[in-house]
Structure formats: C-alpha cells, structure tokens
N, C-alpha and C positions, 0 to 999 in steps of 0.2 A: 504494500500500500504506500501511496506517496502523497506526502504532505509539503505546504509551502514551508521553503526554510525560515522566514520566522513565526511562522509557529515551532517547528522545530528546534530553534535558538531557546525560545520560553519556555515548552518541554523538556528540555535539556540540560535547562536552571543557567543556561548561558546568556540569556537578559530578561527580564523581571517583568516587563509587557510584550507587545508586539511592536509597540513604535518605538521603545528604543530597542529592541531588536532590528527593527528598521534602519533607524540612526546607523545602527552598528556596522549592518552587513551595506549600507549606502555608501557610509567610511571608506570604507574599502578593508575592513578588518577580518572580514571572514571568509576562512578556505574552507572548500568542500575537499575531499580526496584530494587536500594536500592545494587546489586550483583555487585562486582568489574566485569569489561569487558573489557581484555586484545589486542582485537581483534578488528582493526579495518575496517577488509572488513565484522566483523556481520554488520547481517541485523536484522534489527528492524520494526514493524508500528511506523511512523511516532507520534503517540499519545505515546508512551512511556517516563516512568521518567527519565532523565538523570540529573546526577551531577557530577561537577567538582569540587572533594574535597582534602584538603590539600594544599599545597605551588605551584600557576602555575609554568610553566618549565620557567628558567631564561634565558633559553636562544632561539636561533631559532630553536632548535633541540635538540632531547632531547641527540646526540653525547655530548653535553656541560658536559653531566655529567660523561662521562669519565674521560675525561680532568682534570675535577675538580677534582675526586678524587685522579687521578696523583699525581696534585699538592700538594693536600695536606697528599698524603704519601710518597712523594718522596720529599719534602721539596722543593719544589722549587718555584725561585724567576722569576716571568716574567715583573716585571715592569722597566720602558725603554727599554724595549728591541725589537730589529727586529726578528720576527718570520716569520715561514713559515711552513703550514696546506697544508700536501698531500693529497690528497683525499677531497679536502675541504667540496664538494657536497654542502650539504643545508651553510654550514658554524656554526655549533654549537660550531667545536671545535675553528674556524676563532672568535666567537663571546666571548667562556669564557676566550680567551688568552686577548682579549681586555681591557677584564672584572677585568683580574689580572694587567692589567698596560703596558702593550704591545704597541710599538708607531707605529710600522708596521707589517702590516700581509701582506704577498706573501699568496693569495688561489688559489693551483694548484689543476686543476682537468681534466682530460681527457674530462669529460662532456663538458655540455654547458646548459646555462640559470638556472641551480639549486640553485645558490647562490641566501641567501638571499634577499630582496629589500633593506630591511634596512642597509646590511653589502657592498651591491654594492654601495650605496652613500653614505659609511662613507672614509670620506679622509685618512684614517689610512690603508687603504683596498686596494691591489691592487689584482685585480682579475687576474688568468689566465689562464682561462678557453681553453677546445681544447688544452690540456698541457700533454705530459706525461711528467714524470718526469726523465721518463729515460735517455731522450735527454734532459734535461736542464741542459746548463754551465754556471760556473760563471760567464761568459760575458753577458749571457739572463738576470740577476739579478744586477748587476754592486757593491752587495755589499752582507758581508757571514754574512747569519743570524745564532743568538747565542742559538736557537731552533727550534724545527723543530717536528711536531705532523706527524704521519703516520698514517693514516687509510684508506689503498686501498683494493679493491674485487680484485676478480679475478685475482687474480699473488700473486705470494708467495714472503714476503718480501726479499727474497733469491736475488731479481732480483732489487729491492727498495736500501735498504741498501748502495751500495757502491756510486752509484750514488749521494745521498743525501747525504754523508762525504766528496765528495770533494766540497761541495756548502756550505756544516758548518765550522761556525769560531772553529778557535783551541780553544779548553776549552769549546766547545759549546756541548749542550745536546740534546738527541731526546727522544721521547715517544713515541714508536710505540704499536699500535692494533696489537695481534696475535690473527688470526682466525685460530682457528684448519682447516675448513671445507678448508679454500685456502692453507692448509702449507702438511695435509696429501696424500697418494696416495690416487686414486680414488676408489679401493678396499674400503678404509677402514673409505670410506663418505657413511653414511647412507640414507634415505628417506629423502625429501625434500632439502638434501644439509646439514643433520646436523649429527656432531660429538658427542658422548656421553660418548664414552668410555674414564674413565680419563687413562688410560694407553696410549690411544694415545695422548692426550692431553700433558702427562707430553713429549710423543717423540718428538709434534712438536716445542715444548718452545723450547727442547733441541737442538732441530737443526735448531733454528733461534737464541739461542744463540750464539752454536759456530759458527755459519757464520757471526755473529756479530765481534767476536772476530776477527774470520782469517783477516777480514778488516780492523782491528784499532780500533776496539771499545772496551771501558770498559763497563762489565756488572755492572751495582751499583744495581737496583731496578728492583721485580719483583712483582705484585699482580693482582687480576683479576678483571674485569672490572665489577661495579657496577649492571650494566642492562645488559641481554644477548642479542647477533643480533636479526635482523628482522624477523629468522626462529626459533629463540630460540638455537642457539648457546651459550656457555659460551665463553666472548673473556677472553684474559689479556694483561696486560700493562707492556709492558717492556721499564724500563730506562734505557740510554745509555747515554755515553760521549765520546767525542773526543777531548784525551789529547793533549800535547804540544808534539812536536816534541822530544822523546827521555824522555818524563814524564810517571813515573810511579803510574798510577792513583789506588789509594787502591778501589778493590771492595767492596760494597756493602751487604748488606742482600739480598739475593735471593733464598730462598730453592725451586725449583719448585714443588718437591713431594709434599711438605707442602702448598703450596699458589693451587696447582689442588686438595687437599683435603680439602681445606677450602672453593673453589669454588663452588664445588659439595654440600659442608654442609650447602651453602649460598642461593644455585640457583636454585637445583634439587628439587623442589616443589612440 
C-alpha cells in the first residue's frame, strides 16, 4: 500500500503534522532510498527508507526562511519591536520575527485556523484571522507597528501596499514577497500557475517597485527568496521604508536585472 510521504514523515514520528512535514520535505531535507524527494503529495509503500537529514526547519514553516534571509541581507534589527505578518497563514514568518527579538506580532490572515498551535498561545501573538488587510485601520490595531512582513496569494501587492503605510510607524520598514505568478497578466502565467521567464520576472519587480514608490515608499533592498513557492515559483524580497514626513531616505542597493539573474543561476535546477 502507498501513502503520500508526508503523511509518512508524521507516521514515522519524523514531523509532528503534515505541514511541517511539508516544510520539511519542500526544504529539500528528505531522502527517500537514500534520493533527495522534493514532493510531498509522492507516494510511496509504506516499507520504504526515509531520512531526515541536515539542520530540522527552525521554525513552523519553512516561510521562516525567507524572512531570515531578509534579515540578514537587508541588515535589519527586529528586537523590541511591534511587528505585523500579512498573510500570516501557518505563521513561519509570525515565528522567525519572534525569533529575532520581536515583542508583538499582529498575524493577519484572511484564512482561518492555519496559524500555528504553538504561535496561537504565545502571549507575544495576537492572531487575526478572517482579516483582510485591506480594510484594517489604525483604530483595529490601537498602535503602528515598526515592520511589517507581506506574503499574500492571490492579489497583486498593487492593492496590499498602501493600505499597510498608513498602519506603519514613520521610519518603519516592510518586507514584502513578490510573486511573479500574482503581479503578471494572465497571458503570461504558464502551466500550473508558474512564471519562468526572467524577463517577466524582472517587469513584475519593476512595477511593484514603482507603485511602491508612487505611495511613499523608499526602495532600499532587493534579493530573491531563498526557496521557490509551493508550485516552484522563484519569489523575491523587496525592502521598503517609510520615511518621516518631508525625509529624504537615501536608496539602497537594488539592481533587479542582476538579483533575476542571480535567481535563475541559484534556482533553475
């Protein structure tokens, strides 16, 4: 009899649900008979060798490791600080801001029930689920957080963006996921929902920068995200800030030709 491998990872007692069995085997951390196995709706017979090798996922999800690598190429500082995770879903990225020193996380998510156990009953954590964020005012928050993570499906940060500046403190920064597959026309999404071509790739950066800008934001930071989506997407991570009233914030390193060629040289396997 054959079963998907994660369920046989949580069978196994080798991850503790199915989504971070997910996480896990997305990672790229688990071999079957010895073969890395990216996929986690394979099927397997149940007698089969599985291992889970190399460093487990640090956080609830393996989104944590966007985040991370944010952090640590856009320099930035998240301890004390009040944050707030768009798209929160499972909470990976809700769990590595925590991780960096974070004293409150807002997780907004349109869903419901996907946040983690563990991140639901930590006191640092206020969940708010059944949330778009389109319609959240400062008054739903009582207080403006000094970052702000974006990682939503289905709608183009086009529509995200302004929303989330008037709910960020002046001098405050964001990090947003750009998914080619949610920012290009529909023409120019390929099979299963995925983008390839880096010439589109470089269009969408570009036109989620400037509508970054038209709104008050400083572009400072640009690079692509460590692991590609769930369909095999390449994302990237754009850093943004929201100066002071009449401050002129010096950009950043951001070449996008150069960060969708470095993508492709990183990803395209």
């Amino acid at each position: 009899m054959k079963e998907r491998l994660d369920i046989l990872l949580v069978k196994r007692n080798l991850a503790p649900s199915r989504e971070k069995a997910k996480a896990v085997i997305m990672a790229g951390a688990v071999y079957v008979n010895g073969q890395k196995e990216d996929k986690a709706g394979a099927s397997f017979p149940d007698t089969v060798q599985i291992e889970v090798r190399g460093h487990t996922l640090p956080y609830v999800s393996r989104g944590g490791l966007k985040l991370e690598k944010a952090i640590n190429c856009f320099g930035l500082e998240l301890s004390g600080r009040v944050c707030m995770d768009v798209g929160a879903s499972t909470g990976g990225f809700t769990d590595c801001m925590l991780q960096n020193g974070a004293v409150k996380v807002y997780a907004v998510d349109v869903g419901h029930g996907q946040l983690d156990w563990k991140l639901r009953n930590d006191g640092r954590v206020v969940c708010m689920e059944r949330t778009n964020i389109r319609y959240v005012v400062p008054g739903d928050i009582g207080e403006q957080p000094s970052f702000v993570s974006i990682d939503v499906s289905f709608i183009s940060l086009t529509k995200v963006l302004g929303p989330v500046r008037e709910l960020l403190a002046d001098g405050g920064e964001v990090v947003c996921l750009i998914k080619p597959q949610f920012e290009a026309g529909r023409e120019k999404v390929g099979k299963k929902g995925v983008v390839r071509d880096a010439a589109v790739h470089l269009e969408v950066i570009e036109k989620v920068d400037a509508y970054a800008r038209s709104v008050g934001f400083a572009v400072c930071h640009l690079e692509f995200s460590p692991i590609k989506g769930p369909e095999g997407n390449i994302e990237y991570l754009l850093h943004l800030k929201k100066g002071l009233d009449g401050e002129e914030i010096q950009p950043g390193s951001a070449d996008p030709g150069r960060v969708v060629e470095q993508a492709h040289l990183a990803l395209d396997k």
